[in-house]
C-alpha positions in Angstrom: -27.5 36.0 24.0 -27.3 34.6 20.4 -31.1 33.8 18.9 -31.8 30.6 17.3 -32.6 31.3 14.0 -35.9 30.4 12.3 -36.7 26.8 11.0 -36.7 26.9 7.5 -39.4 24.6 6.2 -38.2 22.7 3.1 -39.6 19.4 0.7 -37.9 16.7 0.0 -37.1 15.3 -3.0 -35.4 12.4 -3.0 -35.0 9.5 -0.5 -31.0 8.8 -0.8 -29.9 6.2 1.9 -31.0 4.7 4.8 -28.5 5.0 7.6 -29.3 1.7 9.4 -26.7 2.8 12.6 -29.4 4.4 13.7 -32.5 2.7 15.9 -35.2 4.8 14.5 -33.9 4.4 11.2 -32.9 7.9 10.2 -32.1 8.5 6.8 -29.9 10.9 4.0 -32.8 12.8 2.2 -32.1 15.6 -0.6 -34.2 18.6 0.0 -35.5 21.3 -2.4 -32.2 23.6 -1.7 -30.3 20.4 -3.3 -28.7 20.3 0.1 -28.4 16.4 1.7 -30.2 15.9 5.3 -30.1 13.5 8.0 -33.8 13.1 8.8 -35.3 11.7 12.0 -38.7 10.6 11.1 -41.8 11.4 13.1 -43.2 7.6 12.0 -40.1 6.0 13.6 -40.3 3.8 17.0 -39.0 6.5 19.1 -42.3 8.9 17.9 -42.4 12.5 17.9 -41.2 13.3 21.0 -37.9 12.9 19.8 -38.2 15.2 17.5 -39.1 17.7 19.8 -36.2 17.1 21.9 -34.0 17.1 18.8 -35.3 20.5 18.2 -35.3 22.2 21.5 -32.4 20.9 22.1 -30.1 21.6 18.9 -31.8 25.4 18.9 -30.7 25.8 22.2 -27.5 24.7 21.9 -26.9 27.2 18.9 -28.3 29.5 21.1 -25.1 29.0 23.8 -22.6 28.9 20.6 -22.0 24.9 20.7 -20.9 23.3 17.6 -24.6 21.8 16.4 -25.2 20.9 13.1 -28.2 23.2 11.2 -31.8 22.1 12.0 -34.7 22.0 9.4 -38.2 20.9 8.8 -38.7 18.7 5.8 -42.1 17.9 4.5 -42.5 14.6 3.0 -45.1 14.0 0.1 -46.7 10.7 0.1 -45.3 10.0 -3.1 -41.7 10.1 -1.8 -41.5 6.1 -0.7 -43.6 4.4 -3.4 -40.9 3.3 -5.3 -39.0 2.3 -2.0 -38.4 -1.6 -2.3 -37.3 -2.2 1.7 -40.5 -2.4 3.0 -40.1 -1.5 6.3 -38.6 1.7 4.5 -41.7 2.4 2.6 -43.9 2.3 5.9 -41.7 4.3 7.5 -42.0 7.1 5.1 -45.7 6.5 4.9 -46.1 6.7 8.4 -43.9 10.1 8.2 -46.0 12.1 5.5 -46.0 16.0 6.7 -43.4 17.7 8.9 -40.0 15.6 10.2 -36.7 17.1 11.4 -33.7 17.7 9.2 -29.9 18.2 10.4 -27.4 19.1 8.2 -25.6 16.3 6.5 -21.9 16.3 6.9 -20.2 14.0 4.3 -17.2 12.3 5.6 -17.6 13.2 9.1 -15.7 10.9 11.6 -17.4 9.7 14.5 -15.6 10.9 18.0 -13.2 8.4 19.4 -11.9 9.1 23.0 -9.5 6.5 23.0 -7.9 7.6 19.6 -9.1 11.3 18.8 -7.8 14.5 19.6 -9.8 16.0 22.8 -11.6 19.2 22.3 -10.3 22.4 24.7 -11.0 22.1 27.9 -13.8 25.0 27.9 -15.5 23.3 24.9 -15.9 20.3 26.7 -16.9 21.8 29.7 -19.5 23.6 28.0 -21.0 20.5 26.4 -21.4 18.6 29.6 -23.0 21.8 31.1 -25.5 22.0 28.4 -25.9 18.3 28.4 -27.0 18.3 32.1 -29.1 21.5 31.7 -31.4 19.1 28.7 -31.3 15.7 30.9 -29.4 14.0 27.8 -28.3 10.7 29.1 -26.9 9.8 25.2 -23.0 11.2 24.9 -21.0 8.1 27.0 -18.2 6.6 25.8 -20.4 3.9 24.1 -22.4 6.0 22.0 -20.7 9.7 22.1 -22.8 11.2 19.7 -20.5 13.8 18.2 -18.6 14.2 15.1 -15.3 15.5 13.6 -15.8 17.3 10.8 -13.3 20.0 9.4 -10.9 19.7 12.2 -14.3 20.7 14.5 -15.9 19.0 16.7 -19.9 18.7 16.6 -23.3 17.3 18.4 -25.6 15.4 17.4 -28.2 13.4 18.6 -30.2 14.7 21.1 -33.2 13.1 20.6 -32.9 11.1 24.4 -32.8 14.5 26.3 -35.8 16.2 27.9 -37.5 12.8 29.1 -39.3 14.5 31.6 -41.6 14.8 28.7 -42.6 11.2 29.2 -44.1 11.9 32.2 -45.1 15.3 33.2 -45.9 14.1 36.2 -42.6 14.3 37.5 -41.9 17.7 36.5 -40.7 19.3 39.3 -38.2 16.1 40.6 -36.3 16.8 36.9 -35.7 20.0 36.9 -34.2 19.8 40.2 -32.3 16.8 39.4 -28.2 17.2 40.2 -28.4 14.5 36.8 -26.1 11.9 38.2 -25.6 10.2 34.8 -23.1 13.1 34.2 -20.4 11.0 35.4 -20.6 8.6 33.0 -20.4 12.1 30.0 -17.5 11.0 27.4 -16.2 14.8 27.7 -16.5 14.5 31.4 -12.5 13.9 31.8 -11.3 16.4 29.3 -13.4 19.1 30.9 -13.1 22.5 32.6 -15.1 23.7 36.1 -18.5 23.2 34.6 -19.3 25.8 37.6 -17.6 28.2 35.3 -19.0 27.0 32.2 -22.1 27.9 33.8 -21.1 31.4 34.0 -20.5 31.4 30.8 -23.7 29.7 29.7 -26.3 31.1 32.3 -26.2 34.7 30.8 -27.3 33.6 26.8 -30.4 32.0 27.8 -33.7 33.3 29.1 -37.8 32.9 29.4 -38.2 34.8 26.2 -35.3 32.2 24.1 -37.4 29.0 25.6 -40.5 30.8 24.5 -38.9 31.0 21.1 -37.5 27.9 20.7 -40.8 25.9 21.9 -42.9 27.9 19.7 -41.0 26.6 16.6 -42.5 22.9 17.5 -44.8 21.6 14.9 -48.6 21.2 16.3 -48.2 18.0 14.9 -45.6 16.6 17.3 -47.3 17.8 20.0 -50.7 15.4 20.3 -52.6 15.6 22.7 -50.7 14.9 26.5 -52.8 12.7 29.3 -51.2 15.1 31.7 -51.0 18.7 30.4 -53.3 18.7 26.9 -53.0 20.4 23.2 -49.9 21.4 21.9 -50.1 25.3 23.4 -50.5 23.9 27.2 -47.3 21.6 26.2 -44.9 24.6 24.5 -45.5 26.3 28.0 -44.4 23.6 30.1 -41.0 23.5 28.3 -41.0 27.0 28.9 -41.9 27.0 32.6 -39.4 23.1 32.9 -36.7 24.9 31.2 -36.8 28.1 33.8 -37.0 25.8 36.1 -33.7 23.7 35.5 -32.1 27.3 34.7 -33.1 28.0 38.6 -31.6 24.6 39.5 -28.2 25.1 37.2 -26.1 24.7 40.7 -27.1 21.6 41.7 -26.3 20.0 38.3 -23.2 22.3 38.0 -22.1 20.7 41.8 -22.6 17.3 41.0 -20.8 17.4 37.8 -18.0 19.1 39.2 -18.0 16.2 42.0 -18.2 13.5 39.1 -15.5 15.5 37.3 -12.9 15.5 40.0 -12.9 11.7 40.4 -12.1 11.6 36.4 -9.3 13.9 35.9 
């Protein structure tokens, strides 16, 4: 099992480019390092909870070797958009002040075409669409594939759609037993090995004590207050406790992918 590796916690320091592509807005922000971020702000439409999924999500899928861009926190002053003209800009960043999520920027990077790019191996793929299940993220179709070339590599982004069983906790127990029928509708789906297999690859690198890890690096400030669970402590668990749940249940998405799969190839 490969650890995620701690947040680091940088400032930013200058407000580069907007990158309108994006619904909530996101944005190219230098940080302290001098290095250039994509940040997903906390103020934007979608709200924190997409943070949090953007987080859990990109730490786990370092933590079963997939090809995801670096994750940061990045403090923004209240200074940093008072010289913004776009004002929908300016109250985005006011409405952001404190801790938002950084990715690594990667300049030039090519978005993934499956009609005209270069597939990636089989056991890549196969290993994406097993991870993709595992996180209930519904965002890597055809239409919006969320992944990149850069380098010659292939990488995901994006992930700020999975875990919406955190919209209602309620249902809890249904989702992490779910055999996740949007997997057949996965832009990797085709190009894909046995995702039963890729499970055996994947099943062994995560554990109790990595979800533990990973929810523990959430901000206390993107966790308010839950109708269902309460504070921010009570929600880390029931990542925890969901994720070792859907771990349990990897079979059933595993099956139905496999299903989905055959009628593709």
């Amino acid at each position: 099992m490969v650890a995620p590796p701690v947040l680091r916690t940088l400032a930013a320091t200058r407000y580069v480019t907007p990158l309108r592509e994006g619904g909530s807005l996101p944005a190219i922000v230098e940080g302290e390092d001098d290095g250039l971020y994509v940040v997903k702000f906390r103020g934007a439409g979608q709200g924190a909870r997409a943070l949090v999924a953007e987080l859990l999500a990109g730490e786990l899928g370092r933590a079963l070797g997939l090809p995801v861009p670096s994750l940061a926190l990045v403090t923004l002053d209240p200074d940093i958009g008072r010289t913004e003209p776009d004002g929908e800009i300016r109250d985005l960043l006011k409405a952001s002040v404190g801790l938002n999520l950084g990715v690594d920027y990667l300049p030039g990077a090519l978005g993934y075409d499956p009609a005209a790019s270069t597939p990636p191996p089989a056991e890549l793929a196969a290993n994406i669409v097993w991870f993709d299940a595992l996180v209930l993220n519904v965002d890597r179709t055809p239409r919006n594939p969320n992944l990149l070339e850069w380098h010659r590599r292939l990488y995901c982004i994006d992930h700020g759609a999975s875990f919406y069983v955190h919209h209602d906790w309620a249902s809890a127990a249904s989702r992490a037993a779910s055999p996740f029928p949007q997997v057949k509708d996965h832009v990797l789906l085709a190009v894909a090995g046995e995702i039963r297999v890729a499970g055996e690859r994947l099943r062994p690198r995560l554990s109790g004590a990595l979800f533990r890890e990973v929810a523990d690096a959430v901000p206390d400030a993107w966790l308010p207050d839950d109708p269902h669970l309460g504070g921010a402590r009570a929600q880390r668990h029931a990542y925890v406790e969901w994720l070792s749940r859907r771990l349990g249940n990897a079979e059933l998405f595993e099956e139905e992918a496999d299903r989905a799969r055959a009628l593709r190839v």
